[in-house]
C-alpha positions as a printed Julia matrix, in Angstrom:
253×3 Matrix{Float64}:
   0.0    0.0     0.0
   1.08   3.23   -1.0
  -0.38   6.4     1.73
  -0.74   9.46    1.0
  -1.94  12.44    3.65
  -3.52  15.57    2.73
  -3.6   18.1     5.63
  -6.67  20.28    5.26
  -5.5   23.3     7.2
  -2.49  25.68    7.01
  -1.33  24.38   10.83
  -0.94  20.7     9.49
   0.31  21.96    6.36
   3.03  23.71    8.11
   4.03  20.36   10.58
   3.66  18.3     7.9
   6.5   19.81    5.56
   8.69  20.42    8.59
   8.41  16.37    9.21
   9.79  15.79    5.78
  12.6   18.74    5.9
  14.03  17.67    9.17
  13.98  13.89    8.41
  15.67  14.92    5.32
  18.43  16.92    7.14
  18.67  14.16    9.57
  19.29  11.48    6.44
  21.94  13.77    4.72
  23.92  15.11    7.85
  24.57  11.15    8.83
  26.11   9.97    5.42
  29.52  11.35    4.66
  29.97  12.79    1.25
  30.32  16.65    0.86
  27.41  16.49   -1.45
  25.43  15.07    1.46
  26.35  17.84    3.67
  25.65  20.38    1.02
  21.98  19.18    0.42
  21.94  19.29    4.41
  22.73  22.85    4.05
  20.54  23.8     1.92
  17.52  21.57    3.5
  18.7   23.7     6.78
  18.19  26.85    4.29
  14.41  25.7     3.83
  13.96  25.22    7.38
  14.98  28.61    8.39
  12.49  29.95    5.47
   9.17  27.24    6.81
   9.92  28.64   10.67
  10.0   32.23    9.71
   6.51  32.57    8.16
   4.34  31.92   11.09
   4.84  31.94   15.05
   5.99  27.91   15.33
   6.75  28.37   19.07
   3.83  30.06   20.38
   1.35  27.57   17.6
   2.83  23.85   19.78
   2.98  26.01   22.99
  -1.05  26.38   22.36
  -1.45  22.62   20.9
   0.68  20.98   23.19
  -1.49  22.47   26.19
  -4.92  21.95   24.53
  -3.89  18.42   23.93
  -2.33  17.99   27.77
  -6.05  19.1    28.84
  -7.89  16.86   26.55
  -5.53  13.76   27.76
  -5.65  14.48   31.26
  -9.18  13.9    31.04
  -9.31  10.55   30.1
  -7.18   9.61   33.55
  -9.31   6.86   35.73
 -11.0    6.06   32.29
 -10.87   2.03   32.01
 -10.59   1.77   28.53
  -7.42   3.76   28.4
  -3.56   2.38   29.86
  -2.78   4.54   32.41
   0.62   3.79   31.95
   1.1    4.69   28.93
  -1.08   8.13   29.44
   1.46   8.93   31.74
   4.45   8.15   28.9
   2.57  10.99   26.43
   2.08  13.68   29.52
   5.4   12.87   30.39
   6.71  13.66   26.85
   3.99  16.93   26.28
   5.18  18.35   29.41
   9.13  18.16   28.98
   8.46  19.15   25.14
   6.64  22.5    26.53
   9.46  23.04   28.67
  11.7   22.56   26.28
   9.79  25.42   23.91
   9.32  27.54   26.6
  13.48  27.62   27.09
  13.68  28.98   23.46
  14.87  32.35   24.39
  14.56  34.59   21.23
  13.71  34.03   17.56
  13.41  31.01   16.58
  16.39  30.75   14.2
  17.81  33.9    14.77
  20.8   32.06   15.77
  21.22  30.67   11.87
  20.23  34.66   10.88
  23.15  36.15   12.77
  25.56  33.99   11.31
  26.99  35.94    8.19
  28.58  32.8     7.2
  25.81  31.16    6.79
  23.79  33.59    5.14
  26.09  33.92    2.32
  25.92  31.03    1.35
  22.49  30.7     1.92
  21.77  34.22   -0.42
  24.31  32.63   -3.4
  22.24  29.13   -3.04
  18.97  30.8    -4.33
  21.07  31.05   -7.3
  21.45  28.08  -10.22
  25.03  26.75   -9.42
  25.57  29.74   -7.32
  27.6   27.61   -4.68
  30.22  26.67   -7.12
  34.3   26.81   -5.63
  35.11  29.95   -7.32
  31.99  31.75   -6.05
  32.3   30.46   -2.22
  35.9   29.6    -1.67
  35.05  29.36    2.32
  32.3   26.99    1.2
  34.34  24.78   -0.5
  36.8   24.99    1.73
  34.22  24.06    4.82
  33.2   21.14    2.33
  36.72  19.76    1.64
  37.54  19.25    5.51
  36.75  15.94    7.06
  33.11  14.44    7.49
  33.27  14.27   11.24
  33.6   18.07   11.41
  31.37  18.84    8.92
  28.72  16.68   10.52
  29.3   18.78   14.39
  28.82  21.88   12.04
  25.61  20.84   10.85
  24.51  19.28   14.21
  25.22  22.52   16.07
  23.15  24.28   13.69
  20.18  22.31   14.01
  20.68  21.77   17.61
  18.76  25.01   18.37
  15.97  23.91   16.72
  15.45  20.45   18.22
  12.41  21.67   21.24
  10.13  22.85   17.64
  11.03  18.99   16.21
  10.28  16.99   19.1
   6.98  19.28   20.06
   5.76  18.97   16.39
   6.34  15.27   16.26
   4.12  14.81   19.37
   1.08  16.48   18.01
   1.59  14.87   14.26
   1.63  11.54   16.05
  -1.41  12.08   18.19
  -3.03  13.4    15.13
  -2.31  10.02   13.0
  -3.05   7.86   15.98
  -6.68   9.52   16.1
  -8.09   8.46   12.6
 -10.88   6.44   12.04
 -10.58   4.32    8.72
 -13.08   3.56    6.69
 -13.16   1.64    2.79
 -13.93   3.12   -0.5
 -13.91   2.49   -3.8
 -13.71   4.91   -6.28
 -15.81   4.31   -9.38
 -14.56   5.07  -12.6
 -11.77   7.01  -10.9
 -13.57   9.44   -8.59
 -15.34   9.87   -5.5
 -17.24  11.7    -3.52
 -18.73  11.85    0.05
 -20.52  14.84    1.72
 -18.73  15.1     5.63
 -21.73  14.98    7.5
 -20.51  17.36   10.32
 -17.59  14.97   10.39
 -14.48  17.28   11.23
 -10.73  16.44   10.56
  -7.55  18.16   10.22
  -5.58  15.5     7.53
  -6.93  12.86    5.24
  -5.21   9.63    4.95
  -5.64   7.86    1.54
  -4.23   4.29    1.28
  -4.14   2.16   -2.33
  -2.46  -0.64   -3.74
   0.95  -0.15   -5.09
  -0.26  -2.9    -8.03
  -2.92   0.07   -9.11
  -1.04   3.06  -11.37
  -3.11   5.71  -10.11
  -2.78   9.31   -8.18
  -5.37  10.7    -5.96
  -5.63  14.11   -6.04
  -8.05  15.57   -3.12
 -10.58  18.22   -2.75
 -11.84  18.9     0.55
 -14.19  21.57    2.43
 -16.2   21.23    5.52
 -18.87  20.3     3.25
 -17.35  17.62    1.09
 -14.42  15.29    0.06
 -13.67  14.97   -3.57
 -11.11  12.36   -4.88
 -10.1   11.92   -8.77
  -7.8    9.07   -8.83
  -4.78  10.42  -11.77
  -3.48   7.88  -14.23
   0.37   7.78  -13.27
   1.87   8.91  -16.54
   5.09  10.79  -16.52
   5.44  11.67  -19.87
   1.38  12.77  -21.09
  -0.81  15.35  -20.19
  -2.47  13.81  -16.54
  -5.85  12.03  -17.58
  -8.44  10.35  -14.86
  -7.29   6.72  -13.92
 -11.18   5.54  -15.34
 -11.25   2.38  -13.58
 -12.45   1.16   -9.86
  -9.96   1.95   -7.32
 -10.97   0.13   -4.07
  -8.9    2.57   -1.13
  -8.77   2.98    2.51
  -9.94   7.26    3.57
  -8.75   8.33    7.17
 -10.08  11.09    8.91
  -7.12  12.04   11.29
  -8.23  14.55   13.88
  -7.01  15.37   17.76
  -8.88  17.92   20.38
  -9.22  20.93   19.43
C-alpha cells in the first residue's frame, strides 16, 4: 500500500512539511559525502524559510497544552492504559518546557551567522555555490566528514524543542483516525462530511494500481479523482475502480 496524507489546514500543512525537511536533514547530515552535507545545508536553508513565516513556538505552545487538557481527562478512564497516558504527559510536558526555554527568535541564531547567510543568499542562485563563487564553502566542504557533521549538528541543535513538540502532536493526530473503505468508481469519489471534522486525510491504495489521488476537501465535502500515473502525457483520470482505505485524522481541538 502506498499512503498518501492531505492536511486540510495551514497548521498541518506547516508540521507536515517540517516532518519531511528535518527527516531529510537528519538522512543527509549522517552519510559522509560533501554532497550530502551540502543538500543538508541547503535543506537547513528551507527550514529557516518554513519557521520564519508563522509563530511555530507560540502555535505547539497552544497545541501541546490543549492536547495535555484533553488527555488528562481521560485519567481513571478504564478503557485507556494509564501507563502509557502517563508516557505521552510525560513527553507533552518536557516538550513545553523545552519550547518555553527557546529564548529569542526562533532561528535567529542561523540569521546572525553571516557565514551562513552567504551562502544561503548565493544558493537561491542556479550553481551559485560553485568553488570559485564560495571559496570558504568549498573549503568548509573539503575538511573531514566528522567536522562537517558537528557543524551541521550545532546548527540544528537550536531547533530540536520545535522537532520533538511537532512530532508529538503529528503523532497524536495520526493515531486519532478512524478508517473507513472506498472504492472509487470510474476514478472518482465523492462523500458529503456529514458534520464529520478532521484536520488531515489519509488515503491508502495498492501499489499494483497506477493511479494518483488528487483531493478536494471543504467542511462540506471530500472529492477524490484518482490520476493515471503517466510521466510523460498530459495527466488524464485513472477511469477504472480503485478500491482505497480514507482516514479522517483529527485530535482535540
Amino acid at each position: 500500500m502506498i499512503s498518501y496524507e492531505y492536511p486540510l489546514n495551514e497548521k498541518v500543512r506547516t508540521l507536515l512539511r517540517l516532518e519531511d525537511l528535518f527527516a531529510r536533514m537528519v538522512y543527509f547530515t549522517n552519510h559522509d559525502q560533501s554532497m550530502d552535507h551540502h543538500a543538508a545545508l541547503s535543506t537547513l536553508f528551507e527550514i529557516l524559510e518554513v519557521i520564519s513565516r508563522a509563530d511555530l513556538k507560540s502555535d505547539l505552545l497552544q497545541e501541546l497544552e490543549r492536547q495535555k487538557r484533553s488527555l488528562s481527562a481521560l485519567h481513571n478512564n478504564p478503557e485507556i492504559s494509564e501507563d502509557a497516558l502517563d508516557t505521552i504527559l510525560a513527553e507533552i510536558e518536557a516538550a513545553s518546557a523545552n519550547l518555553l526555554a527557546m529564548t529569542g527568535k526562533v532561528g535567529q541564531h542561523l540569521r546572525e551567522n553571516e557565514w551562513l547567510m552567504g551562502i544561503k543568499q548565493r544558493a537561491v542562485m542556479p550553481g551559485g555555490t560553485c568553488e570559485f563563487d564560495l571559496p570558504s564553502y568549498h573549503y568548509w566542504q573539503e575538511q573531514d566528514a566528522i567536522l562537517r557533521r558537528q557543524s551541521l549538528q550545532t546548527w540544528l541543535a537550536p531547533l530540536s524543542p520545535l522537532h520533538a513538540g511537532f512530532k508529538i502532536i503529528l503523532r497524536l493526530l495520526r493515531e486519532n483516525g478512524k478508517v473507513f473503505r472506498f472504492t472509487a468508481h470510474q476514478g472518482t469519489f465523492q462523500q458529503m462530511q456529514g458534520g464529520r471534522v478532521a484536520q488531515m486525510l489519509r488515503v491508502r491504495i495498492s501499489r499494483k494500481l497506477a493511479c494518483i489521488p488528487e483531493v478536494g476537501a471543504n467542511k462540506y465535502a471530500i472529492n477524490i479523482r484518482f490520476i493515471a500515473a503517466n510521466y510523460a502525457a498530459k495527466s488524464a483520470l485513472f477511469e477504472q475502480d480503485v478500491p482505497f482505505e480514507l482516514t479522517f485524522c483529527s485530535i482535540s481541538t
